[in-house]
C-alpha positions as semicolon CSV with decimal commas, in nm:
position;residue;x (nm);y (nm);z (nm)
1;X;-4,579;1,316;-0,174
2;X;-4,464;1,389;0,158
3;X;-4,535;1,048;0,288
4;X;-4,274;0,916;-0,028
5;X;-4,018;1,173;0,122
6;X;-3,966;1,033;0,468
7;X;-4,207;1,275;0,693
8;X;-4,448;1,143;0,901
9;X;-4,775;1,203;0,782
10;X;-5,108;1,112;1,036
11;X;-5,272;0,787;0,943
12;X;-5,597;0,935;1,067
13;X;-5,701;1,160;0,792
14;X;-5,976;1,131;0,541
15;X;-6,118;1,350;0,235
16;X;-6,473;1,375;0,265
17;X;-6,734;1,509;-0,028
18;X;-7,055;1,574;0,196
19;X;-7,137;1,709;0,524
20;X;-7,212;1,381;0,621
21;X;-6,912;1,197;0,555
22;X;-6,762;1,414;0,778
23;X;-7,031;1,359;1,061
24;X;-6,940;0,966;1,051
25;X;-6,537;1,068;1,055
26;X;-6,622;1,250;1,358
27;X;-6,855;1,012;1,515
28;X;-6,607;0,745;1,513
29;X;-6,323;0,917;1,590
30;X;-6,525;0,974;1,896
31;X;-6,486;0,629;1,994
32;X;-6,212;0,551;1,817
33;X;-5,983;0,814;1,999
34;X;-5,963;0,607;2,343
35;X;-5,720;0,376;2,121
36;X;-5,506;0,642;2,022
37;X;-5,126;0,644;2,177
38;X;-5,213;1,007;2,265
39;X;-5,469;1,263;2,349
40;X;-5,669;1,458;2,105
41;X;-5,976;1,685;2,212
42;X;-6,173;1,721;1,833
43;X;-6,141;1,712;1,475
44;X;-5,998;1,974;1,227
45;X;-6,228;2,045;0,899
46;X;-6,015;2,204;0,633
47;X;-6,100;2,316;0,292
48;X;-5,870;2,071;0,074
49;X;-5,822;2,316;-0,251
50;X;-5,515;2,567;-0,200
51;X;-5,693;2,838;-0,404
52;X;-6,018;2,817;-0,245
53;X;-5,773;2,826;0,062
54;X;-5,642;3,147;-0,075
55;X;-5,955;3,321;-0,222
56;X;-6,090;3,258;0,200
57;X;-5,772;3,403;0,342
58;X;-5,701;3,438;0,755
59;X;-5,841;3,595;1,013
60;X;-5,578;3,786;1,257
61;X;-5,566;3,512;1,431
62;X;-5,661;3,196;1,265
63;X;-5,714;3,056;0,896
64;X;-6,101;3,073;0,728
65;X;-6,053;2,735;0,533
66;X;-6,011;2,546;0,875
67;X;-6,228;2,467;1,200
68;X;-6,230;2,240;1,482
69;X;-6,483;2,035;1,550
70;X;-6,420;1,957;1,968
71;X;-6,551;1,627;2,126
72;X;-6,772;1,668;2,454
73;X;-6,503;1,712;2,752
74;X;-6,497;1,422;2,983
75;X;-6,698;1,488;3,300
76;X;-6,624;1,324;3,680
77;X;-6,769;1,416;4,014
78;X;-6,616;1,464;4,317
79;X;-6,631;1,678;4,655
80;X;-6,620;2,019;4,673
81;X;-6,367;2,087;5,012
82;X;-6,380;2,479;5,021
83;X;-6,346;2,780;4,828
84;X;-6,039;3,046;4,774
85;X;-6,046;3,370;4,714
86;X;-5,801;3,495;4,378
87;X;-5,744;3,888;4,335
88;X;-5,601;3,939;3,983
89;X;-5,403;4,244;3,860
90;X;-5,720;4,437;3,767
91;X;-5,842;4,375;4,044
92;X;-6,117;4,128;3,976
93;X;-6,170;3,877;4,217
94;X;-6,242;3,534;4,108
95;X;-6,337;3,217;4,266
96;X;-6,162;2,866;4,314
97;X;-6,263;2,566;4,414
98;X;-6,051;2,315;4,627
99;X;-6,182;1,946;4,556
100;X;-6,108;1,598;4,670
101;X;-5,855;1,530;4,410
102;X;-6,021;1,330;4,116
103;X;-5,801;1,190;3,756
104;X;-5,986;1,369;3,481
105;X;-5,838;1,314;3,090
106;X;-5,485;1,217;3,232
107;X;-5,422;1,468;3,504
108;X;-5,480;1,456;3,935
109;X;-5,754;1,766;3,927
110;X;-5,742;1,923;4,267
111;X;-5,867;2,270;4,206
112;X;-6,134;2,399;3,956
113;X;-6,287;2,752;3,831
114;X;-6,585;2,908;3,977
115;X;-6,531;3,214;3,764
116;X;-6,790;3,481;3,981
117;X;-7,100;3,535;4,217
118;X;-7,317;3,479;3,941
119;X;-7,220;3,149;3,840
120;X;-7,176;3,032;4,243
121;X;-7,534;3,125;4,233
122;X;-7,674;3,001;3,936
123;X;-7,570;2,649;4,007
124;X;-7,611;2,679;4,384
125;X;-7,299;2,534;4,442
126;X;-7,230;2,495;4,812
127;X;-6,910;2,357;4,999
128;X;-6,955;1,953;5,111
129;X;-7,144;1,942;4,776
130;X;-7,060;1,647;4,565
131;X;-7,009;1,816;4,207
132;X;-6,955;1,799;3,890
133;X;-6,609;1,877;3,689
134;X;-6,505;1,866;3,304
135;X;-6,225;2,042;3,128
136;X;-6,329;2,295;2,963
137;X;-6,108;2,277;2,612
138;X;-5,974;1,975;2,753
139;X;-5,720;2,193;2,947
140;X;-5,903;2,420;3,256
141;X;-6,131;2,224;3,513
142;X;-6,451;2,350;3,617
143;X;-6,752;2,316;3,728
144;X;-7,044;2,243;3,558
145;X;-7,308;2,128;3,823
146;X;-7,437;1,993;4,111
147;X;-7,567;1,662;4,240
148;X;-7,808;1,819;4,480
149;X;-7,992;1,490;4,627
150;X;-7,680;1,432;4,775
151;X;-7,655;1,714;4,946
152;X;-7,638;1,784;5,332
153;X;-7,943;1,882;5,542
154;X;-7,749;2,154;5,715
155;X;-7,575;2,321;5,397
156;X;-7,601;2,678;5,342
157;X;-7,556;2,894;4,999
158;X;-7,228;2,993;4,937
159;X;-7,223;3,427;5,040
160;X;-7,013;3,579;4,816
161;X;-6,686;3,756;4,995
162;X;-6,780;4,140;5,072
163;X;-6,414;4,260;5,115
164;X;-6,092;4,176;4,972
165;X;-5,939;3,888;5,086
166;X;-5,560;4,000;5,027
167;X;-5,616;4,386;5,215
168;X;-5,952;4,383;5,336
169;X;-6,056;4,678;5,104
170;X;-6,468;4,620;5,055
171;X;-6,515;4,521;4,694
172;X;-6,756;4,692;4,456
173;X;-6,935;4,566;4,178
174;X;-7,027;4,813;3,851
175;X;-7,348;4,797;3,669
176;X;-7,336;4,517;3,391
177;X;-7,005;4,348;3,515
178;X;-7,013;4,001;3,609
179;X;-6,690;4,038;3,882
180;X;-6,671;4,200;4,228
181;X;-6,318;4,400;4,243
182;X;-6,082;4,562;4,476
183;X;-6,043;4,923;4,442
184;X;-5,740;4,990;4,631
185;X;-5,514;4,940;4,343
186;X;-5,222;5,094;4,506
187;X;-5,244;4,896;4,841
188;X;-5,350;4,549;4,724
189;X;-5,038;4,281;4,726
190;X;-5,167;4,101;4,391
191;X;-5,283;4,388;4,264
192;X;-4,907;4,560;4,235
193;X;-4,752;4,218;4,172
194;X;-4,975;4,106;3,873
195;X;-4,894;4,491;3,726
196;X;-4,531;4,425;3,747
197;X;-4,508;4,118;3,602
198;X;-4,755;4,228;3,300
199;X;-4,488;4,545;3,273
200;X;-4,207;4,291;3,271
201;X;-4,411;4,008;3,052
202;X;-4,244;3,900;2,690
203;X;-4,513;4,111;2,493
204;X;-4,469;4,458;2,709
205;X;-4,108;4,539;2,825
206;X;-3,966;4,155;2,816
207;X;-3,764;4,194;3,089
208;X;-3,704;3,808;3,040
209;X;-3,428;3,759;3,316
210;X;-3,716;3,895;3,542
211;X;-3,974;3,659;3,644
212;X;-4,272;3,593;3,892
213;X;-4,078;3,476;4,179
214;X;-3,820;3,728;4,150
215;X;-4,082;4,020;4,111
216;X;-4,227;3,853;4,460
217;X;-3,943;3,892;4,598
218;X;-3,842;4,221;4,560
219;X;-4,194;4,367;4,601
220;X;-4,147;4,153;4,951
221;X;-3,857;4,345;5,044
222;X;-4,026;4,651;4,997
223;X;-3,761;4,731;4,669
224;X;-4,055;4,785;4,410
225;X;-4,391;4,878;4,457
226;X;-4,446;4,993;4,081
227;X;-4,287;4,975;3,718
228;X;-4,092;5,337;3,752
229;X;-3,897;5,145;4,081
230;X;-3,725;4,865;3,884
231;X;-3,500;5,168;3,707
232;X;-3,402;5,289;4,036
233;X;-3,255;4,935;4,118
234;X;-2,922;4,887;4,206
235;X;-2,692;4,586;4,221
236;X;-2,587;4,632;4,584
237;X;-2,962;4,611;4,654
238;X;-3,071;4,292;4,471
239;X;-2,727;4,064;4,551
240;X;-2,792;3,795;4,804
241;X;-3,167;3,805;4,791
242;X;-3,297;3,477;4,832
243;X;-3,650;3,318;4,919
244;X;-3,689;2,974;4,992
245;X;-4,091;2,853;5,012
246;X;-4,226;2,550;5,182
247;X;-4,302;2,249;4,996
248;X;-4,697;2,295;5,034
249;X;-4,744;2,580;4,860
250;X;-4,789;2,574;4,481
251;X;-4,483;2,753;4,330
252;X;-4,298;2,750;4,006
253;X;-3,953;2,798;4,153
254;X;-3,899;2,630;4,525
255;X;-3,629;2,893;4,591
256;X;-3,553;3,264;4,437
257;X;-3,183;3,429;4,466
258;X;-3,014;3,685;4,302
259;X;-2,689;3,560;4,234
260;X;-2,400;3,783;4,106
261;X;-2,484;3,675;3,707
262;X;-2,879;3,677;3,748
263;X;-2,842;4,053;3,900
264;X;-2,608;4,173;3,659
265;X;-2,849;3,990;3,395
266;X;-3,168;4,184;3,525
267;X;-3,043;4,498;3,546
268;X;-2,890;4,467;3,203
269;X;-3,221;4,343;3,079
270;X;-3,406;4,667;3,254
271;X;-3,201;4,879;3,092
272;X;-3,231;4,735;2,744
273;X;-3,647;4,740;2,872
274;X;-3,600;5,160;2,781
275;X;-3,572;5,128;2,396
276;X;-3,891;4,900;2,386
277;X;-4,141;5,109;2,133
278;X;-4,383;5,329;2,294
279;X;-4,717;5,106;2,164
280;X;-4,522;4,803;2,404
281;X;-4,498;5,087;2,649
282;X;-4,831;5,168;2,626
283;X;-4,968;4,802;2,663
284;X;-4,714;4,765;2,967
285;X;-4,866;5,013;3,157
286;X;-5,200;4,751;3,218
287;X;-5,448;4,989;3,148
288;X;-5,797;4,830;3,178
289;X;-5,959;4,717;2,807
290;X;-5,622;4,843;2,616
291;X;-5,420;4,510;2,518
292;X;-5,179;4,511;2,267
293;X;-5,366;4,598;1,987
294;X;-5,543;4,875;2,121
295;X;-5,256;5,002;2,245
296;X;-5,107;5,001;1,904
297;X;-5,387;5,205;1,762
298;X;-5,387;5,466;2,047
299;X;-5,001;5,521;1,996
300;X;-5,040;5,530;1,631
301;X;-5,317;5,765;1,619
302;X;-5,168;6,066;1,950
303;X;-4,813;5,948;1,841
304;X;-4,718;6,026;2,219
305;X;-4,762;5,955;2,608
306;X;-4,836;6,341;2,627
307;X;-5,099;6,371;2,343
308;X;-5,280;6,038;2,420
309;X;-5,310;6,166;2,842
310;X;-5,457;6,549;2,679
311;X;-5,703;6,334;2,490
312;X;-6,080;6,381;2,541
313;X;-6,357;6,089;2,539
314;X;-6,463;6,188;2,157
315;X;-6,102;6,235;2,044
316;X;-6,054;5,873;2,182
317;X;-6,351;5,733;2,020
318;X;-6,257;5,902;1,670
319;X;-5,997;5,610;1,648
320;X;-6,093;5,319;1,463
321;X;-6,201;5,035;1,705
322;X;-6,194;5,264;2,025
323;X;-6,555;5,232;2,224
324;X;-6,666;5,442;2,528
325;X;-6,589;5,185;2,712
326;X;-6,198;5,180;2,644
327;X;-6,200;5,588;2,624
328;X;-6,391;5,571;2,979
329;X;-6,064;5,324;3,078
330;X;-5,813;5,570;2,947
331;X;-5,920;5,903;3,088
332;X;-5,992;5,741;3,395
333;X;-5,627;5,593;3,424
334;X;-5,453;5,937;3,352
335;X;-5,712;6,124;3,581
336;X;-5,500;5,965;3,859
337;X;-5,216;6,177;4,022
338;X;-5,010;5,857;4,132
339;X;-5,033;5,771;3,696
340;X;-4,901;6,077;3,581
341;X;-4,619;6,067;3,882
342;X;-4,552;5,720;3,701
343;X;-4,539;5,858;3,350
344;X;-4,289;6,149;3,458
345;X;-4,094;5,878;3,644
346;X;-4,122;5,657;3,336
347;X;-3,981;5,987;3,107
348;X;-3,714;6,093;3,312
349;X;-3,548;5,720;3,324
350;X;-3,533;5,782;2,899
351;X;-3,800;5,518;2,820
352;X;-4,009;5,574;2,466
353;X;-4,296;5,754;2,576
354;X;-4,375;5,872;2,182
355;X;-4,395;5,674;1,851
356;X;-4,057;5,751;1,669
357;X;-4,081;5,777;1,261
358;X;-4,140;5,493;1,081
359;X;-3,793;5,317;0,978
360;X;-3,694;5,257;0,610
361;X;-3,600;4,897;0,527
362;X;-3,246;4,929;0,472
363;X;-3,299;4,691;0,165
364;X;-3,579;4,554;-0,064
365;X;-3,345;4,236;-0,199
366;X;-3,637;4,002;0,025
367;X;-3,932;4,194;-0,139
368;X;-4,227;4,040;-0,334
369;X;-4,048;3,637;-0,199
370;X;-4,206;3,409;0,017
């Protein structure tokens, strides 16, 4: 039908009765997908009858009556250069590797993911190394092993960083976690960077007119060190800011100013930021293991910033989906006098730090229509 109404409908669809039908579909789409006048990394496997659609239903995230079925990821080799050193906002500190740039499924890779120690060590990956690379998903590169009888006389394994490579804090490593981290999570550039721009980021505070570079920036000139500073901005001390970074290093934005319309813009948009519902509040904050639905659940359950930071470890785990693990997180986050500064901060600039009641829909006329 909705080839006979104009739409463009794939060619390259089949309906298929047994399991193996759709084995041969897949096996020669295998092959058959180099032809293609675009890229495509699998197959999807849907069930074909709407109400056996319906009676399966959806995940949160992603239909029952479908799967994908992905191809093996294309795999090149190539030299491994050297290895850098990444410090995320938890802290965790992960591992890339700089290669001798090799085309992989369309793209120039020049960098790939090492992930931790553990991996490093399992594959005994070592710089000069000629390696392995695939994407994994067809999007990230990494590294999936090593051509050792290759390899040079004089290598040496790869030792693992001891201290942080942004503020030379010595990293520590808990029982049962794969990553080394940073603890100095007041002191560590990337650290307070990658907080602020999850607290600005579209699912916390969506301070849109914020971004990256511009969060760099002022954390550069020493403006804002954490979320409770960017209320304390003012527009005499953002116009005229400007950054311009050389053409080798890997940015977004080649130059970052604060012009008179992208000032007035942000500290509109941080302003708006303070009737953003406490749950968004909650996530914004970064607190380890709570995302956005856990943060949902906390704030639903204390109803407020001040009932939630009272909370004990088995009042935390009485709420549906809450482990020890996430209570641990919490308790731990609030135990710390620089938080709770933050929080009072936070609550004296008039931001939502409890769950407000539940607004009535102000009319049913779109209720029980699809």
């Amino acid at each position: 039908e909705a080839r006979k109404w104009g739409l463009k409908v794939p060619e390259y669809i089949t309906k298929c009765k047994t399991s193996k039908e759709i084995f041969d579909f897949i096996s020669h789409w295998d092959k058959a997908r180099h032809d293609l006048p675009f890229d495509i990394d699998g197959v999807v496997i849907k069930v074909n009858s709407f109400r056996q659609q319906e009676e399966l239903g959806f995940t949160a995230k992603s239909p029952r009556w479908a799967i994908s079925y992905k191809f093996k990821a294309e795999q090149v080799s190539t030299k491994l250069l050297s290895i850098d050193y990444q410090v995320g906002r938890t802290g965790a500190v992960t591992t890339v590797a700089n290669l001798k740039p090799v085309l992989l499924a369309g793209t120039t890779v020049k960098r790939a993911s090492l992930h931790n120690a553990d991996i490093i060590a399992k594959l005994d990956v070592r710089v000069g190394d000629t390696v392995f690379v695939e994407k994994g998903g067809e999007i990230i590169p990494k590294i999936v092993g090593v051509k050792t009888d290759t390899r040079d006389l004089f290598s040496v394994p790869v030792e693992f960083a001891k201290n942080c490579p942004e503020c030379g804090t010595e990293l520590l490593r808990k029982d049962g976690e794969a990553a080394f981290y940073c603890p100095n999570d007041e002191g560590c550039p990337p650290q307070i960077k990658g907080k602020l721009e999850h607290f600005i980021s579209r699912k916390a505070m969506n301070i849109d007119s914020l971004g990256e570079g511009k969060i760099e920036l002022l954390f550069d000139k020493g403006l804002v060190n954490n979320a409770a500073d960017l209320y304390d901005l003012k527009y005499d001390q953002i116009y005229g800011l400007e950054k311009i970074y050389p053409a080798e290093l890997e940015k977004k934005e080649r130059k970052v100013s604060f012009k008179q319309k992208a000032s007035e813009k942000i500290l509109n948009g941080i302003q708006t930021s303070k009737k953003v519902p406490f749950p968004r509040l909650l996530f914004a904050l970064g607190i380890r293991y709570v995302g956005e639905t856990v943060a949902k659940k906390l704030a639903e359950h204390f109803r407020s910033m001040d009932e939630l930071m009272k909370a004990s470890n088995e009042e935390l785990v009485e709420v549906q989906e809450i482990g020890e693990r996430i209570a641990e997180s919490v308790i731990a986050y609030f135990e710390k006098e620089n938080h709770r500064i933050l929080i009072d901060r936070l609550r004296q600039h008039g931001l939502n730090l409890e769950l407000g009641e539940i607004e009535k829909p102000k009319s049913t006329v779109l209720e029980g229509k699809t």
